[in-house]
N, C-alpha and C positions, 0 to 999 in steps of 0.2 A: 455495167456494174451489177452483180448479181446481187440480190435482195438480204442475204447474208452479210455483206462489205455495207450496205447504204443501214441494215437495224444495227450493227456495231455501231457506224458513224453517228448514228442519231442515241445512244445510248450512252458515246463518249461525250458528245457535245449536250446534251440533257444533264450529266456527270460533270462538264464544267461550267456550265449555268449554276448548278444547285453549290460547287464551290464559290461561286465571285457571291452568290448572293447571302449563303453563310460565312464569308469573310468579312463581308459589307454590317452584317446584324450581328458578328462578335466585336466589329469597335469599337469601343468604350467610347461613349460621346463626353467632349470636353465640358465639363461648366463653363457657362458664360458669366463675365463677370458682371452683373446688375449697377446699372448709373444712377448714384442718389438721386431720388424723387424729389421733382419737382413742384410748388406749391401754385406754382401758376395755371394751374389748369386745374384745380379745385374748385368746385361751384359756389363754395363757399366765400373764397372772394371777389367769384362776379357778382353777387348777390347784397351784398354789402348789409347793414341795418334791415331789418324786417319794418320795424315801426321805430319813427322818431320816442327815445328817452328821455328823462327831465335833464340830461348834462349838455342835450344835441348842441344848443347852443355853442358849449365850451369846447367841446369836440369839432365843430365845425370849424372854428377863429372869429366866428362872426361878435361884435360887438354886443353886450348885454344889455 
């Protein structure tokens, strides 16, 4: 293979590298559709009351 056949070859195949890789970066990427947020994983309701209230009582069910 003379060296003239093998710098074309690497110059077509360089040439079809830089198309797959500009076909790949003009795809318009889909929106994904986002899953209502969930409140269960909020630290706010692992955390529950900071400090007992004057109502804790009645909020609890516990008898008066």
């Amino acid at each position: 293979m003379s060296s003239t056949t093998r710098a074309d070859r690497d110059l077509e195949d360089a040439a079809a590298v830089i198309a797959v890789i500009t076909a790949l970066a003009a795809h318009a990427a889909v929106p994904q559709q986002e899953s209502p947020r969930s409140v269960w994983g909020t630290p706010a309701h692992r955390l529950g009351a900071l400090a007992p209230g004057r109502h804790t009582w009645w909020s609890s069910g516990a008898a008066r």
